[in-house]
KEKE-3310 file (N, C-alpha, C; in steps of 0.2 Angstrom, whole numbers, plus 5000, padded with zeros to 4 digits):
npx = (5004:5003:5009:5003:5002:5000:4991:4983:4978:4981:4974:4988:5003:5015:5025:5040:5056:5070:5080:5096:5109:5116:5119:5133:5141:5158:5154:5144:5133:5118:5108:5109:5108:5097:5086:5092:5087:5071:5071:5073:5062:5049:5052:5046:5033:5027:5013:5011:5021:5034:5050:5062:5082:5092:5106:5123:5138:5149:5164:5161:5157:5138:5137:5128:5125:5116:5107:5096:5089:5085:5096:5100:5110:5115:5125:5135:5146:5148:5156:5150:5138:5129:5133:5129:5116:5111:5115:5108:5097:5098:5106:5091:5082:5072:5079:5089:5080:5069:5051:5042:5029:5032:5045:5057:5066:5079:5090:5097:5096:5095:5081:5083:5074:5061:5047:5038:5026:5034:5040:5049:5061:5065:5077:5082:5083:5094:5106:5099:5096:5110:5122:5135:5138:5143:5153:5158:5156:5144:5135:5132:5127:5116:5106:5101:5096:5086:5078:5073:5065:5056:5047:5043:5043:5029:5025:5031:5041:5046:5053:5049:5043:5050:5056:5046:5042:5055:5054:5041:5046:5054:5048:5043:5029:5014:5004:5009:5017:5022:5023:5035:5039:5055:5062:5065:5077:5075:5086:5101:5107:5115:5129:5129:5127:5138:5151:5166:5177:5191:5202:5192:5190:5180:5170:5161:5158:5150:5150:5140:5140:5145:5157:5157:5153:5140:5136:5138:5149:5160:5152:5150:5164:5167:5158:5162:5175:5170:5165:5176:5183:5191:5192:5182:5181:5179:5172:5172:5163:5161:5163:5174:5171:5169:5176:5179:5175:5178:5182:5197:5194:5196:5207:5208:5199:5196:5199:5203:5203:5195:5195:5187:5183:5172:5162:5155:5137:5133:5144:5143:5129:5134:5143:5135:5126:5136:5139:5143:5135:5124:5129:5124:5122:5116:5116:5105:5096:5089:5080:5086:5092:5103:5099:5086:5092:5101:5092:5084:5093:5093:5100:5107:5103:5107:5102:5098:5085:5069:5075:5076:5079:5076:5061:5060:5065:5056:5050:5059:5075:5086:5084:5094:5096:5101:5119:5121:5135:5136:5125:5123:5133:5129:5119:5127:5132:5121:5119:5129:5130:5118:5113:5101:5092:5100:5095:5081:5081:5088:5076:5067:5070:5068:5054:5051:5056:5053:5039:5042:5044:5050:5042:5030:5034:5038:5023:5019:5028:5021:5010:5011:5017:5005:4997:5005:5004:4989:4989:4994:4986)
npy = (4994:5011:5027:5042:5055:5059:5070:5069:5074:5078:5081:5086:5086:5073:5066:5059:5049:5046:5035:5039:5035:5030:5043:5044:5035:5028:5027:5036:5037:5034:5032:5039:5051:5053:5051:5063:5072:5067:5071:5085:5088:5084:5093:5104:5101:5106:5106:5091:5084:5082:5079:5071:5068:5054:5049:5042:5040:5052:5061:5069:5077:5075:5067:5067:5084:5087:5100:5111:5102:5093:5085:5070:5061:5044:5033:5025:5021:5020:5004:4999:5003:4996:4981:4982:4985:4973:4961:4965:4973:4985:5001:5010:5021:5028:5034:5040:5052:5053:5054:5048:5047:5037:5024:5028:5017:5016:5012:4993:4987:4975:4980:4993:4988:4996:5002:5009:5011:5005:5009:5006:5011:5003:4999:4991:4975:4970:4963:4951:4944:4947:4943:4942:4954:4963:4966:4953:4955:4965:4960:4950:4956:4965:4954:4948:4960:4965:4953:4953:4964:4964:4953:4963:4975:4988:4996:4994:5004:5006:5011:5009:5002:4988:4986:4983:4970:4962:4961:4955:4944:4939:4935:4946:4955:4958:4967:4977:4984:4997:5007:5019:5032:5040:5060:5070:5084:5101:5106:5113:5128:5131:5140:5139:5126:5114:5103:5111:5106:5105:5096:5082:5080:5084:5073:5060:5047:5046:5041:5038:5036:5024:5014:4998:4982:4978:4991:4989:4994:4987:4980:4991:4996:4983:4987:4998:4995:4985:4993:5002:5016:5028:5043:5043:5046:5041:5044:5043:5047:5047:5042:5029:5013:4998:4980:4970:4981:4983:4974:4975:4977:4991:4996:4992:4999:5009:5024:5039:5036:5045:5046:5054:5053:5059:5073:5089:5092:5104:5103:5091:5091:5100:5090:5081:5085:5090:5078:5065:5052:5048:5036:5024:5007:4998:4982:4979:4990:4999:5010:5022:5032:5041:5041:5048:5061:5066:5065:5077:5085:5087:5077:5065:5051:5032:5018:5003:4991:4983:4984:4994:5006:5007:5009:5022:5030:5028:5031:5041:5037:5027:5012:4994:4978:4973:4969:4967:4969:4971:4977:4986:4994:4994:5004:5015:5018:5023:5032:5041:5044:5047:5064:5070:5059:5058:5072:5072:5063:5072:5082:5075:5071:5082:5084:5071:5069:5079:5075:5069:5072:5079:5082:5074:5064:5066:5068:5056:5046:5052:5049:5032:5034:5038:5026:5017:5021:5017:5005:5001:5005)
npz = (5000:4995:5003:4998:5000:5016:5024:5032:5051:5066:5085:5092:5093:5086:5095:5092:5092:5085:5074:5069:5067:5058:5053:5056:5051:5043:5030:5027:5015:5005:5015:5024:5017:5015:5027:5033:5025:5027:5040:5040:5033:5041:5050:5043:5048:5061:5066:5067:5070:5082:5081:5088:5086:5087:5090:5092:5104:5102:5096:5084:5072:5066:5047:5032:5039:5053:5053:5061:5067:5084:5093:5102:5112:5114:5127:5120:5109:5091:5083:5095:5101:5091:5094:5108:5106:5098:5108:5119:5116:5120:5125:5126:5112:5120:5132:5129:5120:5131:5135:5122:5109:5100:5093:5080:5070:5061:5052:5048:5059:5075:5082:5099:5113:5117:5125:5117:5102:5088:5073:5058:5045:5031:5022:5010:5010:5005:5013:5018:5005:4997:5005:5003:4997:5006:5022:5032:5046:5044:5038:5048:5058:5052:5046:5057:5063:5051:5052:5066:5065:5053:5064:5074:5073:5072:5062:5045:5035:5017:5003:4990:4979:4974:4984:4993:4988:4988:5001:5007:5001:5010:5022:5027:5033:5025:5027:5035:5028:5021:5007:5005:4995:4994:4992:4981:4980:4975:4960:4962:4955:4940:4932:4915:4913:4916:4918:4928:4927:4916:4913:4912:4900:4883:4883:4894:4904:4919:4932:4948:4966:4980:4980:4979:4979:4975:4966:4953:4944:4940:4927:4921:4917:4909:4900:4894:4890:4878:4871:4868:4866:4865:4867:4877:4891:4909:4923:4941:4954:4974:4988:4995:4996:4998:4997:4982:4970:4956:4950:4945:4932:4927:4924:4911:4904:4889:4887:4897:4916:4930:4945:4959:4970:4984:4982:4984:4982:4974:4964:4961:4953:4943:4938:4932:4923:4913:4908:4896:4898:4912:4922:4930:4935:4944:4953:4963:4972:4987:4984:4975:4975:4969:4956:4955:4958:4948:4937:4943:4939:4926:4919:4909:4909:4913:4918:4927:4922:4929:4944:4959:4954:4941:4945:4946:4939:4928:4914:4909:4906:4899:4902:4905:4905:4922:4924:4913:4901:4887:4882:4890:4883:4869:4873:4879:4866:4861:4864:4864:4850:4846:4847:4848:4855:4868:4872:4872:4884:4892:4895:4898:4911:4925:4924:4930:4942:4947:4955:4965:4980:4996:5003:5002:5006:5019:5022:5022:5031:5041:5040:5044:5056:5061:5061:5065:5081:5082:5079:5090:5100)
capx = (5000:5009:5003:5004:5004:5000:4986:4978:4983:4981:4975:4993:5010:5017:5033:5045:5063:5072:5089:5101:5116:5122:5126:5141:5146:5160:5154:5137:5128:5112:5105:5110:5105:5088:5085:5092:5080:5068:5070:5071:5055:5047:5051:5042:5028:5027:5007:5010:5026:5039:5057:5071:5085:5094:5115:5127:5140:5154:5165:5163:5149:5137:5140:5129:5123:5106:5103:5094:5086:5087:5103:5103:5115:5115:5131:5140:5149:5149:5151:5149:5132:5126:5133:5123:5107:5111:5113:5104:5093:5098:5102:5084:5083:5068:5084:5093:5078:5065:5045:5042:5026:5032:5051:5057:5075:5082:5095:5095:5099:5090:5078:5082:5069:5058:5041:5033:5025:5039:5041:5055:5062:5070:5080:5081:5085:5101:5109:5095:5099:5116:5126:5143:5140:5142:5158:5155:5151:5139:5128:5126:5121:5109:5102:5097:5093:5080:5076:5069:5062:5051:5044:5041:5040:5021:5024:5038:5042:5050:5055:5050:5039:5055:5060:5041:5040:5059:5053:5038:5050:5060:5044:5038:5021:5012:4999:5012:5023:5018:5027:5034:5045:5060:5059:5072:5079:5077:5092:5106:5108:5122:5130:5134:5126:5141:5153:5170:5185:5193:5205:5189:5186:5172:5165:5163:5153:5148:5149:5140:5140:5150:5162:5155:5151:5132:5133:5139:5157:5162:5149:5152:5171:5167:5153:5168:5180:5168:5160:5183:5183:5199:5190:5176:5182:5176:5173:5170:5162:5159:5165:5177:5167:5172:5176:5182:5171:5177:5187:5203:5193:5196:5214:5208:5196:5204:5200:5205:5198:5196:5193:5183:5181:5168:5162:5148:5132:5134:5148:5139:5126:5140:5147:5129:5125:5141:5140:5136:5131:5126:5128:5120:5122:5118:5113:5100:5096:5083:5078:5091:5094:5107:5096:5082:5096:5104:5086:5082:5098:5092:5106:5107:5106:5107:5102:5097:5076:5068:5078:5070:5081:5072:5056:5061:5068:5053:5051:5065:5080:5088:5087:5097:5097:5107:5122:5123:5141:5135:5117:5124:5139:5124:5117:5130:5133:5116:5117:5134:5129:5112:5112:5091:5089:5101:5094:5075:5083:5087:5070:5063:5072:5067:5048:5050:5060:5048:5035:5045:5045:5051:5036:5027:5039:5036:5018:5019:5030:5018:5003:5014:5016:4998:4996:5007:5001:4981:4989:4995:4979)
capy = (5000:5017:5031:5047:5062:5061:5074:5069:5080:5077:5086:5087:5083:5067:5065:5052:5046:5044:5035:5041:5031:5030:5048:5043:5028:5029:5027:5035:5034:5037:5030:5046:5057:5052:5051:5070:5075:5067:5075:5091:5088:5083:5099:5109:5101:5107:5102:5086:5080:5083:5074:5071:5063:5051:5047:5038:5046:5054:5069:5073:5078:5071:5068:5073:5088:5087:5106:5113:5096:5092:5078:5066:5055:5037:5032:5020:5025:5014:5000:4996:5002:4991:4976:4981:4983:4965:4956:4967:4978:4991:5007:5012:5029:5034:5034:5048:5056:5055:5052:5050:5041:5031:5026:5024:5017:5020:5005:4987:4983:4972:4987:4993:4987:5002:5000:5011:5008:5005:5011:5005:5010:4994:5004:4985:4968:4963:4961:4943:4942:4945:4945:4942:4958:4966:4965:4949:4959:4969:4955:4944:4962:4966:4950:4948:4963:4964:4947:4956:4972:4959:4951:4966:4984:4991:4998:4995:5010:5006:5017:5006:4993:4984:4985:4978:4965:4960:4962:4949:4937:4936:4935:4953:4954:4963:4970:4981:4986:5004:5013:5031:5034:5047:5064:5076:5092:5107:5105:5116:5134:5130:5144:5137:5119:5109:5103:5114:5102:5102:5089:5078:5080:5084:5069:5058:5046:5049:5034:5042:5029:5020:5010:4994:4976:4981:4997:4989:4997:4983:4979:4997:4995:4980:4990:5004:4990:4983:5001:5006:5020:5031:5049:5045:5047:5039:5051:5041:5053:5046:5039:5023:5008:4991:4974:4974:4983:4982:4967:4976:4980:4999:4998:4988:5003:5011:5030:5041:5036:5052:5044:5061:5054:5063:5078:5091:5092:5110:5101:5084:5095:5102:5083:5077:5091:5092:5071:5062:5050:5046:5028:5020:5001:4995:4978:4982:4996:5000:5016:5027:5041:5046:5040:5055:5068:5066:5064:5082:5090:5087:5072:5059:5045:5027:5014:4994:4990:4979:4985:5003:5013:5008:5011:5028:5032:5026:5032:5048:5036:5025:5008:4989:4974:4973:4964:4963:4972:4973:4981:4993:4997:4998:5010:5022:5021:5025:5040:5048:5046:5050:5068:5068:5055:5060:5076:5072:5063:5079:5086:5071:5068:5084:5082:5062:5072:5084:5070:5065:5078:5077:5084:5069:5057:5068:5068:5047:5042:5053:5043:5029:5035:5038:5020:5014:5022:5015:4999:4998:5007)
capz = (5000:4996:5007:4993:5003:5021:5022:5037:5056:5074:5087:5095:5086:5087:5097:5089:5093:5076:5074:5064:5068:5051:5050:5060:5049:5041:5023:5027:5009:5002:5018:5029:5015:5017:5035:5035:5021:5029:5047:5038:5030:5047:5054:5042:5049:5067:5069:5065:5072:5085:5081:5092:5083:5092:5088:5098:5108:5096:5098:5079:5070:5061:5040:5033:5045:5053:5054:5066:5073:5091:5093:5109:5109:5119:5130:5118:5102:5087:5083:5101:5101:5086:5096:5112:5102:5095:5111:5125:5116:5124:5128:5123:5112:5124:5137:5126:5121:5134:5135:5116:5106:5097:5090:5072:5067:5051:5051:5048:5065:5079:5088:5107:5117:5119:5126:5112:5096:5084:5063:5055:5038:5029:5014:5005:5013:5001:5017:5016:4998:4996:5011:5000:4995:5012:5026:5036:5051:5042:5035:5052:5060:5047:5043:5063:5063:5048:5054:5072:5063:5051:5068:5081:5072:5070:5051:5041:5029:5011:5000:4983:4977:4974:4993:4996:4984:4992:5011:5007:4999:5014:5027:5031:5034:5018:5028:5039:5025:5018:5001:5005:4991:4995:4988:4977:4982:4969:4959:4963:4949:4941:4928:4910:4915:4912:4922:4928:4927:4910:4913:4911:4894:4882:4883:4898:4906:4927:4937:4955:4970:4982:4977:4984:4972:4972:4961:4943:4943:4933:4922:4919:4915:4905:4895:4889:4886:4875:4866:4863:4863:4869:4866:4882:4899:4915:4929:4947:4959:4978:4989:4993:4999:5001:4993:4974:4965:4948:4950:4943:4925:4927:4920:4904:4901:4886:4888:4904:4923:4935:4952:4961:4978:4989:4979:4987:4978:4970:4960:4957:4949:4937:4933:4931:4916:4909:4907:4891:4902:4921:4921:4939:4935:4950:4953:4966:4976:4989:4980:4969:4975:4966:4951:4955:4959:4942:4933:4943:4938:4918:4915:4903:4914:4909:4923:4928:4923:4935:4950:4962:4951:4935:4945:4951:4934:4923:4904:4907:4908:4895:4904:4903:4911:4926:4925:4906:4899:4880:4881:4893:4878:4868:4875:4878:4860:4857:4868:4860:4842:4845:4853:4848:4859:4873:4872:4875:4890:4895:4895:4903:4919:4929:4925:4933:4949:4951:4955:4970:4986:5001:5006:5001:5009:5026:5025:5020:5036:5047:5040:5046:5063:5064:5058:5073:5086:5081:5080:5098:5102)
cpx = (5004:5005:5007:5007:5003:4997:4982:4980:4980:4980:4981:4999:5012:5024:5036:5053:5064:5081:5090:5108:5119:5125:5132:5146:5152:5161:5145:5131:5123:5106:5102:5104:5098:5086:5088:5088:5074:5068:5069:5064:5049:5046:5047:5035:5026:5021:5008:5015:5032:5046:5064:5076:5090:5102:5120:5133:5148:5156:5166:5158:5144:5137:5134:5126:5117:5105:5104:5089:5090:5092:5103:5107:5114:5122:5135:5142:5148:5155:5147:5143:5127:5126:5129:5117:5108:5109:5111:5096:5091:5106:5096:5085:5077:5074:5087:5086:5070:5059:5043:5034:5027:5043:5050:5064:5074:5087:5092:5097:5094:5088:5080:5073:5066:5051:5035:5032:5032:5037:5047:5055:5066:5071:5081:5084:5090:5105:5108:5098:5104:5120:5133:5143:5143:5151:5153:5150:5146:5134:5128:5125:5115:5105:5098:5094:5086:5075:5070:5065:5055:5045:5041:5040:5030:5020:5033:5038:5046:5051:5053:5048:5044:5056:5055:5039:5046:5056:5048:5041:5054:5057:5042:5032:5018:5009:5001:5017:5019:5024:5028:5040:5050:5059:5066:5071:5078:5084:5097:5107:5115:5124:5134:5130:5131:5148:5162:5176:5186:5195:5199:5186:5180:5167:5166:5156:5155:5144:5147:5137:5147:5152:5161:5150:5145:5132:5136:5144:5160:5159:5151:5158:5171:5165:5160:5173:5178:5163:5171:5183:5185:5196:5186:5179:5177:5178:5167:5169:5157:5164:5169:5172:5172:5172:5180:5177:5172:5181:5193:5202:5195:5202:5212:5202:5198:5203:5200:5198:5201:5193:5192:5185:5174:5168:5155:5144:5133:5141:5148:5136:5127:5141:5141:5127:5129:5141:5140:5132:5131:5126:5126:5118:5122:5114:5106:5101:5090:5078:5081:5090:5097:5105:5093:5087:5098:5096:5083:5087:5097:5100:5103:5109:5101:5108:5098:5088:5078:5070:5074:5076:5077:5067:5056:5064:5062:5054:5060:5073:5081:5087:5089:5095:5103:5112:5126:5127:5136:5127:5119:5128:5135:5120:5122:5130:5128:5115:5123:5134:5124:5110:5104:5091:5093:5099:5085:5075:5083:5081:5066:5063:5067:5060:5048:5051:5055:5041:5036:5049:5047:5045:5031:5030:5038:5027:5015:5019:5026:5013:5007:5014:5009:4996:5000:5006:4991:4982:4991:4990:4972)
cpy = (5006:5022:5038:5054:5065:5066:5075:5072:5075:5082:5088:5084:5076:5066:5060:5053:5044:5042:5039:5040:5032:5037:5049:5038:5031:5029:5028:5033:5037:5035:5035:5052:5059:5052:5058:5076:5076:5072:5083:5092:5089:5090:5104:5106:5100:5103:5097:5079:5084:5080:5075:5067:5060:5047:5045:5043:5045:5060:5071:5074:5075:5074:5062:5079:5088:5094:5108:5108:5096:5084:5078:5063:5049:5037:5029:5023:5018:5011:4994:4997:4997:4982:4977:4980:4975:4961:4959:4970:4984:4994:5010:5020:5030:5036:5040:5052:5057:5052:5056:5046:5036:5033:5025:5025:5015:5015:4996:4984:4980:4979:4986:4991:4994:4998:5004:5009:5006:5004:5009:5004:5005:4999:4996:4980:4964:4960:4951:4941:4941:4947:4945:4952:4965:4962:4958:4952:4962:4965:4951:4951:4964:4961:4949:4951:4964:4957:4949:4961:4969:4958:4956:4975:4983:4991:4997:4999:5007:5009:5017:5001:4988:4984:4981:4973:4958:4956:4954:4944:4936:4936:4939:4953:4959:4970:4978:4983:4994:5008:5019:5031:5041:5054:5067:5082:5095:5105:5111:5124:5132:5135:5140:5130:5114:5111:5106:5111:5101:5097:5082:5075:5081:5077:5063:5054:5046:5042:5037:5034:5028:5016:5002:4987:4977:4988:4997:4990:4991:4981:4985:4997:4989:4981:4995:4999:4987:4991:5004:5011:5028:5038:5048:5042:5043:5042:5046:5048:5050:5041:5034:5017:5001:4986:4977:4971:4984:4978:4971:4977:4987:5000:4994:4994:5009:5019:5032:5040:5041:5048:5052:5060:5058:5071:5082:5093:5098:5106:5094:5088:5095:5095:5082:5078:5090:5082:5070:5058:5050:5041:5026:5013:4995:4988:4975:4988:4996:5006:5020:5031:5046:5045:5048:5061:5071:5068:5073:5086:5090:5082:5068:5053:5036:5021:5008:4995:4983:4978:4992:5009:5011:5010:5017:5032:5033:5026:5038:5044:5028:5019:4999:4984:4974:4968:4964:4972:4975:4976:4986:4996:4998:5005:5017:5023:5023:5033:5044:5048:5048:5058:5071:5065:5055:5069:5077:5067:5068:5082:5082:5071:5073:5085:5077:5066:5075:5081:5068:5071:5077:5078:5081:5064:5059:5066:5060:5046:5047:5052:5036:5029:5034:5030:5015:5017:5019:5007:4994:5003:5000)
cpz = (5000:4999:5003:4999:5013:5025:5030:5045:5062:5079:5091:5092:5090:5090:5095:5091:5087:5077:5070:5064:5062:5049:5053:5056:5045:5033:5024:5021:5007:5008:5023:5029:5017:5022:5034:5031:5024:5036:5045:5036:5035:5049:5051:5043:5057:5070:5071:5070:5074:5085:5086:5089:5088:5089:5094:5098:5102:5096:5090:5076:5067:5054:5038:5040:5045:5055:5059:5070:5080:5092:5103:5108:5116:5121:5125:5109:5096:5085:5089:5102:5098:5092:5104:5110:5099:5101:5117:5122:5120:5123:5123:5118:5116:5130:5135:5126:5126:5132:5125:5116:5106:5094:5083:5070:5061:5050:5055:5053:5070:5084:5094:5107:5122:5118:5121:5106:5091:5075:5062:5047:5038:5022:5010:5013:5009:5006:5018:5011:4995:5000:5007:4999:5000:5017:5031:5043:5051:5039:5040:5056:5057:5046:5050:5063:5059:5049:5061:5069:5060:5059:5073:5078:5069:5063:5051:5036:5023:5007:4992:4982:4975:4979:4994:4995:4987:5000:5011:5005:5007:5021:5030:5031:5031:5023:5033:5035:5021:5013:5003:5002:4992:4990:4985:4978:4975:4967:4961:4956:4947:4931:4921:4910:4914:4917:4924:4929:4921:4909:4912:4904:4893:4883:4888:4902:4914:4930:4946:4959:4975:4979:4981:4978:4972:4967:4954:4941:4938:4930:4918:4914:4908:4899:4890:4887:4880:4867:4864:4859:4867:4872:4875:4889:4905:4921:4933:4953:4964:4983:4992:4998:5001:4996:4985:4969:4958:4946:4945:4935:4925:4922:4912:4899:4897:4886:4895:4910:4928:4940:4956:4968:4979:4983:4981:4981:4974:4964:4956:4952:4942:4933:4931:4925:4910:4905:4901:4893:4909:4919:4928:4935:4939:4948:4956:4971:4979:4987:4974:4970:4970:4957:4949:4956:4952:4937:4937:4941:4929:4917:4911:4906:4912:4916:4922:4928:4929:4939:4955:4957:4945:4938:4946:4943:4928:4916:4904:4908:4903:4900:4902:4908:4915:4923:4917:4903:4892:4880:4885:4888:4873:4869:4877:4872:4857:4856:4863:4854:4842:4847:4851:4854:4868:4875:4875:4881:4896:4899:4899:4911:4926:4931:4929:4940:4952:4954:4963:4975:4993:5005:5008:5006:5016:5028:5024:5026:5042:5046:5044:5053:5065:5066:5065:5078:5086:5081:5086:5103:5105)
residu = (UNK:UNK:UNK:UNK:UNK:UNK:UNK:UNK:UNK:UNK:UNK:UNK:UNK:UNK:UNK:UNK:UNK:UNK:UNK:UNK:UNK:UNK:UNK:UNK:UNK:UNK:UNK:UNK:UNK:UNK:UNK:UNK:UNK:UNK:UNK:UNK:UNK:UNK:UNK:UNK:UNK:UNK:UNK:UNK:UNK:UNK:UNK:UNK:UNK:UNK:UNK:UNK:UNK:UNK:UNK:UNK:UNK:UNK:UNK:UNK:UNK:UNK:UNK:UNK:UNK:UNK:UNK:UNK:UNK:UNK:UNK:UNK:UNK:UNK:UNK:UNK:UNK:UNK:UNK:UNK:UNK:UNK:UNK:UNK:UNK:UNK:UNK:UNK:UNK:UNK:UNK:UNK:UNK:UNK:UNK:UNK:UNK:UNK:UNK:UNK:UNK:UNK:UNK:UNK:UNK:UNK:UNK:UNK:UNK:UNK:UNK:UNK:UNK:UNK:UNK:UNK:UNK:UNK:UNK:UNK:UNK:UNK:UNK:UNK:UNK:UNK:UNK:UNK:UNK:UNK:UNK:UNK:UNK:UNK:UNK:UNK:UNK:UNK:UNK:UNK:UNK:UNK:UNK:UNK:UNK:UNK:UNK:UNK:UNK:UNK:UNK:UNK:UNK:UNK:UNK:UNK:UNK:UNK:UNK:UNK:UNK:UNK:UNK:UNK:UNK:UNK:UNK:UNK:UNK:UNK:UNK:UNK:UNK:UNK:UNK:UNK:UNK:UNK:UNK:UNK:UNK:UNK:UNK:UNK:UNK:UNK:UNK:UNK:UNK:UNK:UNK:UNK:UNK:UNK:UNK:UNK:UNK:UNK:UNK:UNK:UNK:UNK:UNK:UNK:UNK:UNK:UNK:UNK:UNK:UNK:UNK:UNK:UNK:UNK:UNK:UNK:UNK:UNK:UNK:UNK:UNK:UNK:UNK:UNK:UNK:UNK:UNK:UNK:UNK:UNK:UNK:UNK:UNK:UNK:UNK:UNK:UNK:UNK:UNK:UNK:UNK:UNK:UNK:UNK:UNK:UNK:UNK:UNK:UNK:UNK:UNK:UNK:UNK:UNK:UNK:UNK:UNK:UNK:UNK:UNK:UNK:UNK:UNK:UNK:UNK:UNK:UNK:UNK:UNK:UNK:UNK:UNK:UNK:UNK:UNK:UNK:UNK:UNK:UNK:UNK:UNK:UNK:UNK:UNK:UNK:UNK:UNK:UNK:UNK:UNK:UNK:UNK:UNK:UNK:UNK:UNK:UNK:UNK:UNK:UNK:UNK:UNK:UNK:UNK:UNK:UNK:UNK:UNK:UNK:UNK:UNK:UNK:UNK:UNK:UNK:UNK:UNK:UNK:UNK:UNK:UNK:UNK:UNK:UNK:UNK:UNK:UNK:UNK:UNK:UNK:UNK:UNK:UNK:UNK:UNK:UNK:UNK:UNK:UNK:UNK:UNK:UNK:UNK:UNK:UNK:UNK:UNK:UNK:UNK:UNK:UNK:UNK:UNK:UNK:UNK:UNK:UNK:UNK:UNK:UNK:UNK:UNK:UNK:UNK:UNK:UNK:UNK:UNK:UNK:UNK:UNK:UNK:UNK:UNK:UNK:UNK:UNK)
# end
């Protein structure tokens, strides 16, 4: 069931407890960004709902930055906290933030033991499905985890009818799962539209992501090794993740690779514009963020059907099957011979974006809330 807009009020706003532990991790992600969106988004609804965000004890700040929300922090640092919440379920966030409604955690970890309703977003469940693709640590905490969250939260949130169609294969309970798809920022103004680093030549395709064996980096590398061709550059912007993600194809791909690193959004933007291609060839995603971002900044983005980025992309976005090298090398070449057909890409993307609001995504998970709070009524 997706809950569109969230519409409905109360006489009195809804206090919540919200993790946000992952904006501490050290390779926060697309999962941070979104929980800082949202909490912004929250706040512009005072009626509605009162947030306390809740983050574990750390002398640095959080990344990215939650504004002007209110920050509790629990005693234990990570990843000590994680391992309490596995085998105590504790320390509570009502403990940090006090007498709340209801809580709602944001990672795939086994919930503290708080006596309120509990919401939990599940940004996907590959941790179930492909734990290889994850640090050992990180898939026997997540799969418990999503394993308790299935069993004991009121509403589970997901971001993607690919996340919910997941969640029921892996035993969630339909009836408790609710669609609230993330929303896109306005793009950024950006003078010229086109991106300010010559060294990357004119023509350049835009690999944006962690570096991590779920987001295609090699199929990608494999795609240019077979399209050969010296002139078109490959510009990496994000990140470093984990595991080997392009299994050591990068050096056989025969024009220049611009490794970016971490690039702030006003100069994404820029790469995005100036692109021929975005290429996002992930394998699966719980959403695609960095799909919709690119698709608001008017790019030329070319990603995986049948995954949450093709749904989140729809018609405005060239897409391939995952996994497969020569439809993807296809498709770029269709895009840099065709500049007709990469050009009414253009035009499409920030129509599709503008579909998708934070506003929306706020007034979704506080139908959600309502929804668990009636259900421990």
């Amino acid at each position: 069931m997706e809950v569109p807009d969230g519409s409905s009020s109360a006489a009195a706003p809804i206090r919540v407890a919200v993790g946000v532990t992952q904006c501490w991790h050290r390779v926060p992600g697309g999962t941070a960004t979104s929980i800082v969106d949202l909490i912004g988004a929250l706040g512009a609804r005072p009626d509605d709902v009162d947030v306390v965000a809740v983050g574990p004890r750390s002398s640095t700040p959080p990344s990215p930055d939650l504004g002007a929300a209110t920050i509790r922090r629990l005693p234990l640092p990570l990843p000590l906290l994680y391992d309490a919440w596995t085998a105590l379920r504790r320390p509570t966030l009502t403990s940090a933030a006090g007498a709340v409604d209801l809580v709602h955690v944001t990672v795939p970890i086994t919930p503290p033991r708080d006596r309120v309703p509990l919401v939990a977003t599940v940004h996907d469940v590959l941790p179930l499905s492909h734990p290889e693709w994850f640090t050992g640590r990180g898939a026997r905490l997540m799969r418990r985890g999503l394993r308790a969250i299935a069993e004991r939260a009121d509403v589970v949130v997901v971001p993607s009818r690919a996340t919910e169609r997941d969640c029921i294969t892996h035993g969630f309970d339909a009836s408790r799962l609710r669609v609230v798809p993330w929303g896109s920022a306005p793009p950024l103004p950006q003078p010229g539209g086109g991106a300010t680093r010559p060294e990357l030549g004119e023509r350049y395709v835009l690999f944006v992501g962690t570096t991590e064996p779920r987001k295609g980096l090699r199929v990608l590398a494999d795609a240019l090794v077979e399209l050969d061709r010296s002139d078109v550059s490959l510009v990496l912007a994000g990140p470093s993740g984990w595991g080997d993600a392009d299994g050591g194809r990068l050096a056989a791909v025969p024009g220049p690779v611009h490794t970016l690193g971490y690039v702030d959004r006003a100069e994404l933007v820029a790469l995005e514009r100036g692109a021929a291609a975005v290429c996002i060839p992930s394998l699966a995603e719980g959403f695609g963020l960095p799909v919709l971002e690119s698709l608001a900044a008017g790019a030329v983005v070319v990603t995986t059907a049948d995954t949450a980025c093709g749904e989140v992309a729809g018609d405005a976005a060239t897409l391939v099957p995952a996994g497969d090298a020569s439809a993807l090398a296809d498709a770029l070449a269709r895009l840099l011979d065709d500049p007709s057909s990469a050009d009414d890409l253009r035009a499409r993307g920030p129509a599709r974006a503008a579909g998708f609001t934070w506003a929306a995504t706020a007034g979704g998970v506080i139908d959600a809330y309502r929804l668990a709070l009636e259900v421990r009524s």
